[in-house]
Structure formats: C-alpha cells, structure tokens
C-alpha positions as CSV (number, residue, x, y, z in Angstrom):
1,X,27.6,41.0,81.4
2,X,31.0,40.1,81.9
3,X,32.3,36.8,80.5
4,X,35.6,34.8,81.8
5,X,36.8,31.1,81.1
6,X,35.3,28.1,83.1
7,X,36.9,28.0,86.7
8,X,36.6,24.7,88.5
9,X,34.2,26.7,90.8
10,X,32.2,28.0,87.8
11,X,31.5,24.6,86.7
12,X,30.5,23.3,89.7
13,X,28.1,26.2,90.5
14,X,26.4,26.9,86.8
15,X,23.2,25.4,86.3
16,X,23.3,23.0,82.6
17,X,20.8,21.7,80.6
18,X,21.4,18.1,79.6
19,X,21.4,17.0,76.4
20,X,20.9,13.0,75.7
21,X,23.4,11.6,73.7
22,X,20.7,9.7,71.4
23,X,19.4,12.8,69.9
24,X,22.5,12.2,67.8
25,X,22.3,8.6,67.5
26,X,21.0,6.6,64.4
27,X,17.7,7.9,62.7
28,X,18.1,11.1,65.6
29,X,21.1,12.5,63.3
30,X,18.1,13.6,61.1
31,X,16.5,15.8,63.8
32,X,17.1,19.5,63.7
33,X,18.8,21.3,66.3
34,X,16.0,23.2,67.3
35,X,14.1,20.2,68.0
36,X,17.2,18.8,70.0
37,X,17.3,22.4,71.8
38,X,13.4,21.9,73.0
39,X,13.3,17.7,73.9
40,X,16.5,18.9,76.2
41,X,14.4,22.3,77.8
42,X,11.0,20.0,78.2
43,X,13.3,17.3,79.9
44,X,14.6,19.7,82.2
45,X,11.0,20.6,83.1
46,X,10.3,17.5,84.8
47,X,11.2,18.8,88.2
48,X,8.2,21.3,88.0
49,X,6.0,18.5,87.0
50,X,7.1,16.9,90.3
51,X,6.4,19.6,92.3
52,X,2.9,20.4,90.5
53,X,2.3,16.5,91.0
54,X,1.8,16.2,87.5
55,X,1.6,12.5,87.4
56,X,-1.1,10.1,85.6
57,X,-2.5,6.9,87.7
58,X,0.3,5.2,85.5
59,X,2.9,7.2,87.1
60,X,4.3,8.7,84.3
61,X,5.3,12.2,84.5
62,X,3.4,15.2,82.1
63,X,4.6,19.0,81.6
64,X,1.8,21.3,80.4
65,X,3.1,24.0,77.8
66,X,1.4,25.7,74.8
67,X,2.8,26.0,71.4
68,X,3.5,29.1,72.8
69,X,5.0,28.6,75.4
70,X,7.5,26.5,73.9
71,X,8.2,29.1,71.4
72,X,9.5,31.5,73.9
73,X,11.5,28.9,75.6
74,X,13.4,28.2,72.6
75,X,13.4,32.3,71.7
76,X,11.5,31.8,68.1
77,X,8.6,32.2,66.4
78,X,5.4,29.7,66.7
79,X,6.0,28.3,63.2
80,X,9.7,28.0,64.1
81,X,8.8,25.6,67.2
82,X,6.0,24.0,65.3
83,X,8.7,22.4,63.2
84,X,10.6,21.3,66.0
85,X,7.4,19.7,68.0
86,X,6.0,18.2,64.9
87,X,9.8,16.6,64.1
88,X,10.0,15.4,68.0
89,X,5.7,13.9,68.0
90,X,7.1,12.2,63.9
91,X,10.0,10.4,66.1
92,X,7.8,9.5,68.6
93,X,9.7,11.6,71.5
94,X,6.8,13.6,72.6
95,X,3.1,12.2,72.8
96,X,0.4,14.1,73.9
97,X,-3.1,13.5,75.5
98,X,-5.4,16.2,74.5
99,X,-7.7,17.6,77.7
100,X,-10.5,19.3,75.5
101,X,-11.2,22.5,74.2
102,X,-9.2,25.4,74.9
103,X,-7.1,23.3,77.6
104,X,-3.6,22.7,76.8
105,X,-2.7,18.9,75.9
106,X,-1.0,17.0,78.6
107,X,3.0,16.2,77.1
108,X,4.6,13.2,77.6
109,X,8.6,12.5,76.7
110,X,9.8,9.4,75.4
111,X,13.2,8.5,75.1
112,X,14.8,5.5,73.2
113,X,15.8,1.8,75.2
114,X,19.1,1.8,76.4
115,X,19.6,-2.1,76.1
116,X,22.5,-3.7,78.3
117,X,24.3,-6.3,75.9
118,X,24.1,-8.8,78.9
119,X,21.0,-8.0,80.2
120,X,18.8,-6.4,78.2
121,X,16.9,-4.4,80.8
122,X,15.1,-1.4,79.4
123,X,14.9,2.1,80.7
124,X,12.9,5.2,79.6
125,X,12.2,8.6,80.8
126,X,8.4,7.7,81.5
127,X,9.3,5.1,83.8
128,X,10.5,5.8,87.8
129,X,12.9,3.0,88.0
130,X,16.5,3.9,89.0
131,X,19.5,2.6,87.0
132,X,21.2,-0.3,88.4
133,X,24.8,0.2,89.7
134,X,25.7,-2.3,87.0
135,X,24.3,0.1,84.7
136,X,25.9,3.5,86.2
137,X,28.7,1.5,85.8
138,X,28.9,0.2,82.1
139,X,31.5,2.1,79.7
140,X,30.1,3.6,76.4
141,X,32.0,0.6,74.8
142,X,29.5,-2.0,76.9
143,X,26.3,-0.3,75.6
144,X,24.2,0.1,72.8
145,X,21.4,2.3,71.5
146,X,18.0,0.4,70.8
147,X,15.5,2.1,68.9
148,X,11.9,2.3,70.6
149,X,8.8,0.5,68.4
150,X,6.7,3.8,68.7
151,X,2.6,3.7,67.6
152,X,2.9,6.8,65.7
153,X,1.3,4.6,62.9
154,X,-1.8,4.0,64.8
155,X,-5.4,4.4,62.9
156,X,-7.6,7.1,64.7
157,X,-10.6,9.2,64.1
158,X,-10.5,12.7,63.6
159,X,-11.3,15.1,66.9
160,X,-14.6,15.5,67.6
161,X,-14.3,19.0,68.9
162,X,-12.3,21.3,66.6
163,X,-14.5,23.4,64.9
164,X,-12.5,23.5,61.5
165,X,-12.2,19.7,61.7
166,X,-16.0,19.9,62.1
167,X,-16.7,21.7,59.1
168,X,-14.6,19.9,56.5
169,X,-15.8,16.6,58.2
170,X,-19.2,17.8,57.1
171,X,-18.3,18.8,53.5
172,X,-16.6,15.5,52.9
173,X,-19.6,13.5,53.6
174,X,-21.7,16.0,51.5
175,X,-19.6,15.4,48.4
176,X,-18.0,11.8,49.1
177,X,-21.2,10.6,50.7
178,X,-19.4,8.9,53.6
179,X,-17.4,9.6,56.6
180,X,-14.3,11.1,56.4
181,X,-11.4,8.0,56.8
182,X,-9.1,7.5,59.6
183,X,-5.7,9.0,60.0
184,X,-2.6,7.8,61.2
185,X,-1.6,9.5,64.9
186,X,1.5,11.2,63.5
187,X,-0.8,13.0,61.0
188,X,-3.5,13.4,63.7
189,X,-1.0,15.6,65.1
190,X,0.1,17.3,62.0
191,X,-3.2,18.3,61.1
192,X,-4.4,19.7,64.7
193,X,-0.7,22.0,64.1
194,X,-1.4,23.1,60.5
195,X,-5.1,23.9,61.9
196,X,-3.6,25.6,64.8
197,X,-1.3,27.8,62.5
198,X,-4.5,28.8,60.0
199,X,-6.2,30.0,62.8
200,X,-3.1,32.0,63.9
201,X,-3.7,33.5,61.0
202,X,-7.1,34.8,61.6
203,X,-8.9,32.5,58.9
204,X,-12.6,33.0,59.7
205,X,-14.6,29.5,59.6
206,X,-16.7,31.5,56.8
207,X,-13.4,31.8,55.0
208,X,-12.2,28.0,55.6
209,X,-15.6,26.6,54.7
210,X,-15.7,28.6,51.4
211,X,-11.8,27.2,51.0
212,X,-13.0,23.5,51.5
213,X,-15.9,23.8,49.6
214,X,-14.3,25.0,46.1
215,X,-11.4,22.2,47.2
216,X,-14.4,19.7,46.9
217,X,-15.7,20.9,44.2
218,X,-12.3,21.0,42.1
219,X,-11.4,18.2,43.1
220,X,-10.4,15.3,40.6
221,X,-12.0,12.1,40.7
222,X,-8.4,10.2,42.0
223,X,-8.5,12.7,45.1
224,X,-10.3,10.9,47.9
225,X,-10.6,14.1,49.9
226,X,-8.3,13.4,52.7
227,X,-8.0,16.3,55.1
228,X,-4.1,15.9,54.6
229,X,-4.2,17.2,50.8
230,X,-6.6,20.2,51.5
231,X,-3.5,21.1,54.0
232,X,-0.9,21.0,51.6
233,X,-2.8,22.8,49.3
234,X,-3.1,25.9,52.0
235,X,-0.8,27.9,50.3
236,X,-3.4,28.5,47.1
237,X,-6.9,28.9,49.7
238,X,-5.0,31.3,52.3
239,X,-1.2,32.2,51.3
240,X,-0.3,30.5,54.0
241,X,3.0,28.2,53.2
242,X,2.8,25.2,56.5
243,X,6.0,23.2,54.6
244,X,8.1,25.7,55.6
C-alpha cells in the first residue's frame, strides 16, 4: 500500500464518510468515538436502503444490520459495538422496530433539529425534504443546534417472544404474585442487548432459570424484582461483566 499526500485529484476522487458536526455538539460531546464512528457508517448506508426500497408507508428510510454486522463494520468485537449501539438508542439516534424472532430489527437514524434563527424550519435525516437554498446558504454563525424531544422514556411491556424474557416473566409472578412492571424504551433496549450478550455466551435457559430463581429467592424485601437489577447482578450468576 503506498501512501502519498492529498493531491487536488485525490480529493476529488476518494470516497469519505461524513461525519455530522452534532455528534460533537452539546450533550453529543459525551458520546464515545466508536459510537460517532458507527451513526457515521450506518448514515452512509442509506444509499443501499434506497436501492433495496427499504422504506416504511411513512417514508422513512431503514438499514437492516445485526449486532454483528455492525461489529465488523466498525472492526471490533460484539461487546465493543454493543456499547456504541446502546450509547446511540440512550441518545435517541437510532430506534429500532423489532420484526420477530430470529429476524433482524428494522434501524431507523435520527438526527437532532437544525433550527434556522429566522425561521425555525426543522430538518431530520428520517424526513425526504430538501434543504432550502436559504438554508444551503446560512453561515455556521446564522445557525444553531436544537436538541430533538426523543421518547426514549416511554412505558412499554416486556417482549412477548424472547424466551429468556419468558422465563423470568414467569418467576416474577410466582414470587411477586403479579406481572412483571413496565420498562422505559431505552431500558427495553438495554435489556434485549444484555440478553443478547448472555446468550452469546452459551447460557442454557436451564442455567438462566436456575440464575433467576435463587435471584428470587435472595432477594430482599426492598427489591421489587425488576428485570434491570437481575442484569446488573450478571456478573455473580454467569461471570459475565455487561457494564463494561
């Protein structure tokens, strides 16, 4: 591989991936690199979901990739990009749709308003309409940044059809005598990843039922059993750290 300084030629020619400026902007200084890295390589991918006609009835535009797959786009291991999708779904720049078992949930991007001073016309990269000239033609100095309200606080039931999710669901309501309360979406999405990365690890659902069991039967009388606090506690039931 031979490597030389940027020509005039080179830089026209080379292919770039695009990196939006508000990853760095405001609450976004908090986001980690590698989460930066993969909102900009899913961004690029829109122009596959255009050819595949990966569009809903709302017109908004989906990419279909596995947790794996977006590990190997960003060269790391499945843990490693778990961070980075959990940090991107926590600020409410990715939101998925899940299909159903064993089919790969449908990802959507977000991005934040970009809010003219004068006319306060919204844009974001789920909608199709083009940027006024005006707005091609504003300097950095005539813009501003406006953070997007995001429902990542939303109350929702557990899924239905994970099999883990299942289980404990079950146990709850045989020690708690009710159903198992509703999350908020952010940690619906946390939970399905730290489920996902047990079962990377080949826990049986013999093994995970035996683990929430003894969780519910140690469990203190100021614990109400949330899901969430069996998860944290992974470390002691399968040596299996998911803060990292």
């Amino acid at each position: 591989m031979k490597m030389r300084r940027y020509t005039k030629e080179l830089i026209i020619n080379n292919r770039f991936y695009q990196m939006p400026k508000f990853l760095f902007e405001r609450k976004f200084k908090k986001l980690s690199n590698d989460a930066r890295v993969l909102y900009s390589l899913l961004r690029d991918r829109h122009d596959l979901s255009l050819a595949n006609n990966w569009i809903n009835e709302r017109g908004e535009v989906y990419l279909i990739y596995t947790r794996e797959n977006m590990a190997e786009m960003l060269g790391c291991s499945i843990p490693t990009a778990r961070k980075a999708i959990n940090q991107l779904i926590k600020y409410g720049l990715i939101e998925e749709e899940r299909q159903g078992l064993n089919k790969p949930n449908l990802i959507y991007l977000t991005a934040i308003s970009v809010e003219n001073t004068r006319t306060e016309k919204i844009f974001q990269s789920r909608e199709k309409e083009p940027f006024s000239q005006e707005g091609k033609n504003l300097s950095p100095n005539d813009t501003k940044y406006n953070e997007t309200e995001f429902n990542d606080t939303d109350i929702i039931h557990l899924p239905e059809e994970d099999d883990f999710i299942s289980i404990y669901k079950e146990i709850f309501k045989a020690y708690k005598g009710t159903k198992h309360m509703r999350v908020k979406r952010r940690d619906y999405y946390y939970i399905l990843d730290c489920i996902g990365e047990i079962k990377n690890y080949d826990v049986t659902k013999e093994e995970w039922d035996k683990a929430v069991t003894e969780h519910f039967e140690t469990l203190p009388e100021s614990n109400n059993g949330n899901i969430l606090a069996f998860l944290r506690a992974s470390k002691r039931y399968f040596d299996i750290d998911l803060t990292d």
